[in-house]
C-alpha positions in Angstrom: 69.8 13.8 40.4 69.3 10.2 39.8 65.3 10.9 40.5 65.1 14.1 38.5 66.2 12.0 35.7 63.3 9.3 36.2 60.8 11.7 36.6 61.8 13.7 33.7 61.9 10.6 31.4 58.4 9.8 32.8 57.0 13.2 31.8 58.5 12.5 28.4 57.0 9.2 27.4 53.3 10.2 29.3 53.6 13.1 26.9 54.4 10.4 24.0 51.4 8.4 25.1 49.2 11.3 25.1 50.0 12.3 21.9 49.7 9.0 20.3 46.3 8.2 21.8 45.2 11.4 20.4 46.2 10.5 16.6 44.6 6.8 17.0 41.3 8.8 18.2 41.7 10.8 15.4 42.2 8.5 13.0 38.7 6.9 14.0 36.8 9.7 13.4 38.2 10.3 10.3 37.4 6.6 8.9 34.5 6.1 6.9 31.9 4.3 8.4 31.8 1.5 5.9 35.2 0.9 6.0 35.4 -2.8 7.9 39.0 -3.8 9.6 40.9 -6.2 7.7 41.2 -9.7 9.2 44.4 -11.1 8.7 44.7 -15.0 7.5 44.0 -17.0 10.9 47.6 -18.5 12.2 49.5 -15.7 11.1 50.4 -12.8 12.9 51.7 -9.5 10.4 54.8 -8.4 12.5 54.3 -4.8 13.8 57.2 -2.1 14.0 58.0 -0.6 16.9 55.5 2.3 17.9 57.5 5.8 19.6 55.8 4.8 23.1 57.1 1.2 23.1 60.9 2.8 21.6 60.7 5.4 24.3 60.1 2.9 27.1 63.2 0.4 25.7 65.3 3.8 25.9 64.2 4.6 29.3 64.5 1.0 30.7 68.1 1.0 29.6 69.1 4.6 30.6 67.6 3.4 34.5 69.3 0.5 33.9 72.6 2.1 33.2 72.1 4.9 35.8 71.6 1.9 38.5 74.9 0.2 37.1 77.0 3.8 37.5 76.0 4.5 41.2 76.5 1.0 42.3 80.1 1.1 40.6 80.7 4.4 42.8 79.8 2.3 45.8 82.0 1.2 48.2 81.3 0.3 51.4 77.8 1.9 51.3 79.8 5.3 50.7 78.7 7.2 47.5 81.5 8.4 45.5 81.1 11.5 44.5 81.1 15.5 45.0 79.3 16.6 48.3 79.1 12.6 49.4 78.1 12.2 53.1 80.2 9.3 55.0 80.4 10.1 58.7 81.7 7.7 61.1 82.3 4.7 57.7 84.9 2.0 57.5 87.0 3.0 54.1 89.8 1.2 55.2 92.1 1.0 52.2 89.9 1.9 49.6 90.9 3.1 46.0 89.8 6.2 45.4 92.0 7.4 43.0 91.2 10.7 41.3 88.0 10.8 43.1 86.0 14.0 43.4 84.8 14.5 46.8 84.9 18.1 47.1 82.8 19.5 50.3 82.2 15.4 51.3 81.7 14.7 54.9 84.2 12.3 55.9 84.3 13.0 60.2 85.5 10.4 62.2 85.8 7.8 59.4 88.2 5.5 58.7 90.6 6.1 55.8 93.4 4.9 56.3 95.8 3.0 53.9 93.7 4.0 51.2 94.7 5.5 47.7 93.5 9.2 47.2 96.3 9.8 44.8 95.3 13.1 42.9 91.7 13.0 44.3 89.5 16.6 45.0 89.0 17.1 48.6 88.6 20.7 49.0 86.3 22.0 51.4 85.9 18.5 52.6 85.3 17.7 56.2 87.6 15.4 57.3 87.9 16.1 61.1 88.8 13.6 63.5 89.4 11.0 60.9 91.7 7.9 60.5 93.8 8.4 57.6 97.4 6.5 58.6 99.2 5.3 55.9 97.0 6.8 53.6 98.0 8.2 49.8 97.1 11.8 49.1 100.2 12.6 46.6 99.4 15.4 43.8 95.5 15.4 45.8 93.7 19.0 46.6 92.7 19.9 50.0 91.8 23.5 49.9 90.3 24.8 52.8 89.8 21.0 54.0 88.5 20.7 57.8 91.5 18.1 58.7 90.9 19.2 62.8 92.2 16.4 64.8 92.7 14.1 62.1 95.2 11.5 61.9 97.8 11.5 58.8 100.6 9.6 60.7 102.7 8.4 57.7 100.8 9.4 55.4 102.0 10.4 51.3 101.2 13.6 50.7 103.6 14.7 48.0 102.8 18.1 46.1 99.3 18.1 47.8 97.5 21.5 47.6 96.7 22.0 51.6 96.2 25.7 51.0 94.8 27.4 54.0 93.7 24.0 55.0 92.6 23.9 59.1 94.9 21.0 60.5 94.5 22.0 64.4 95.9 19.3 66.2 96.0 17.1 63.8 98.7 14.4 63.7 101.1 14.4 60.8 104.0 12.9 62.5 106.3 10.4 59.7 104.3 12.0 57.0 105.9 12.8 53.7 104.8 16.0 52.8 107.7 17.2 50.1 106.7 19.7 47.7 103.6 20.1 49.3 101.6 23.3 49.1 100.4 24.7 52.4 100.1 28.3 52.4 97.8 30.2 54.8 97.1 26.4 56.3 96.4 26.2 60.6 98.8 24.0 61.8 97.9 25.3 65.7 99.5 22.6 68.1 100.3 19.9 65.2 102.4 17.3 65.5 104.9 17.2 62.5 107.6 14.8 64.4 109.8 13.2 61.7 108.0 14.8 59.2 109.4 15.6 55.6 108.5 19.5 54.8 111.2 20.1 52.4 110.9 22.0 49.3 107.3 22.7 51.0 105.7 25.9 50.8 104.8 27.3 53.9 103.9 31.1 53.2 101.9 32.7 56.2 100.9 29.5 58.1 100.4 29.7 61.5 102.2 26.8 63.3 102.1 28.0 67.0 102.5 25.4 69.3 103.4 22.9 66.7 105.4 20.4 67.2 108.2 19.8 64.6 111.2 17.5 66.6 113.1 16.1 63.8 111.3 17.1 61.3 113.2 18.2 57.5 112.1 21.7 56.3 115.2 21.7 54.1 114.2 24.6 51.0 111.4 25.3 52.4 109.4 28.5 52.5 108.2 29.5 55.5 107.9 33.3 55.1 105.7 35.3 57.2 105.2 31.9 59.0 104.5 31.9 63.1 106.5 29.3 64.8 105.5 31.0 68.6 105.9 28.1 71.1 107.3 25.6 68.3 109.2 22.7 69.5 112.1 22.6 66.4 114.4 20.3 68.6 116.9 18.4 65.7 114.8 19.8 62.7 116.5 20.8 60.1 115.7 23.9 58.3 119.2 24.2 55.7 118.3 26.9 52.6 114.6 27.6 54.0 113.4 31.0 53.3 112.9 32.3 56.6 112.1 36.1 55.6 109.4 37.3 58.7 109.0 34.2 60.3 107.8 34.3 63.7 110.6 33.0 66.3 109.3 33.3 69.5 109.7 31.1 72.2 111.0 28.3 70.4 112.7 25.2 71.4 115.7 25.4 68.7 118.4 22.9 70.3 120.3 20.8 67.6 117.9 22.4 65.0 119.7 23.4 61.6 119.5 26.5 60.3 117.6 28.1 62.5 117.8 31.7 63.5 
C-alpha cells in the first residue's frame, strides 16, 4: 500500500510538471517579440511564491515522511503490525499489542508469550505451534484461529471469542478462560488441566480425547458437546448445561456434576 501511495503521488506531481511546463511555453509564444525581460536591481533578489510543483513536492515529502514514521511505529521486533502481517518463527516475547488488528496474520511457531493482546483481532490468524504462556488475550477475537499445537499454559483469556477456533492439541492447561466463547471450537486431545471454563460457552465443541483433570466448568454450556475419551478426573461441572452432551468413555472419578 505504502508503494501505491508513492507511485500515485508521483503520477500526480509529473502531471503538475507537465502542465506547468506547458503554460510557461505558452506564455513565450504569446509574448511580443519586443518585449525585453526586466532586470532586477543587481544585489537584490524579488522573493518568489511558491509555484504548485514546488507546494506539491513539500506535501509529498511530508506525507512519505509521515508514512515512514507510522510503519516504523508498528514495528516491533521486525514484525509489522497489522492485518494479514507475516511473522513466522519471530521472538514477540512480551510485546504490547494491545487492540492490535492481526486478522489472518501468520504467527507459526513464534514466540508470544507474556505479551499483552488484550482485546486485539486474531481471527483467521495462524497461530500453530506457537509460544504464547502467560500471555493476555482477555476480551480478544480468535474466530476460526489455527491455534494447532500451540501453547496457552496460563494464559488470560477472559470473554475471548474462540468460536469454532481449531485448538488440536494445543495446551491450555492453568489458563483462565471464564466467560469465554468457544462454540463449534476443536479441542481434539487438549490439555485443559486446571483450567477455569466456567460461565464458558461451549455449544457443539468437539473435546474428544481432551484432557480436563481438575479443570472448573462451573455454569458452563456444554450442549451438544462430545466429551468421548475425556479424562474429567476432579473437574467440576456444578449448574453446567449438559443437554446432548457426549459422555462416552469418560474418566469421571471425583468429577462434580457429572452425569
Amino acid at each position: 500500500m505504502f508503494r501505491r501511495k508513492i507511485v500515485s503521488l508521483s503520477i500526480i506531481v509529473k502531471n503538475l510538471l507537465c502542465h506547468r511546463m506547458t503554460g510557461l511555453r505558452s506564455a513565450r509564444v504569446l509574448a511580443h517579440p519586443s518585449d525585453k525581460p526586466r532586470i532586477p536591481h543587481a544585489g537584490r533578489r524579488t522573493p518568489r511564491p511558491l509555484t504548485i510543483v514546488s507546494k506539491s513536492f513539500l506535501l509529498l515529502l511530508l506525507l512519505i515522511g509521515a508514512e515512514a514514521f507510522a510503519q516504523g511505529a508498528r514495528n516491533v521486533d521486525g514484525c509489522s503490525i497489522r492485518r494479514g502481517t507475516f511473522c513466522v518463527d519471530m521472538n514477540l516475547y512480551g510485546a504490547d499489542l494491545q487492540s492490535a488488528n492481526l486478522a489472518n496474520s501468520q504467527f507459526t511457531r513464534s514466540v508470544l508469550s507474556g505479551a499483552n493482546l488484550t482485546g486485539a483481532n486474531l481471527n483467521e490468524a495462524n497461530l500453530s505451534s506457537a509460544q504464547l504462556r502467560g500471555v493476555n488475550l482477555s476480551q480478544a477475537s480468535l474466530v476460526k484461529t489455527n491455534a494447532r499445537g500451540a501453547r496457552f499454559n496460563d494464559a488470560q483469556l477472559v470473554g475471548a471469542n474462540l468460536r469454532s477456533a481449531i485448538l488440536q492439541n494445543a495446551d491450555l492447561s492453568g489458563a483462565n478462560l471464564t466467560g469465554s466463547v468457544l462454540t463449534n471450537a476443536d479441542l481434539t486431545n487438549a490439555k485443559l488441566g486446571g483450567a477455569m471454563l466456567n460461565n464458558a460457552n461451549l455449544l457443539g465443541a468437539n473435546m474428544r480425547a481432551a484432557n480436563l483433570r481438575g479443570a472448573s466448568l462451573v455454569n458452563a454450556n456444554l450442549q451438544g458437546v462430545d466429551f468421548t475419551g475425556v479424562d474429567l478426573t476432579d473437574a467440576d461441572l456444578s449448574g453446567a448445561n449438559l443437554d446432548q452432551a457426549i459422555f462416552t468413555m469418560v474418566k469421571t472419578s471425583g468429577c462434580k456434576g457429572c452425569p
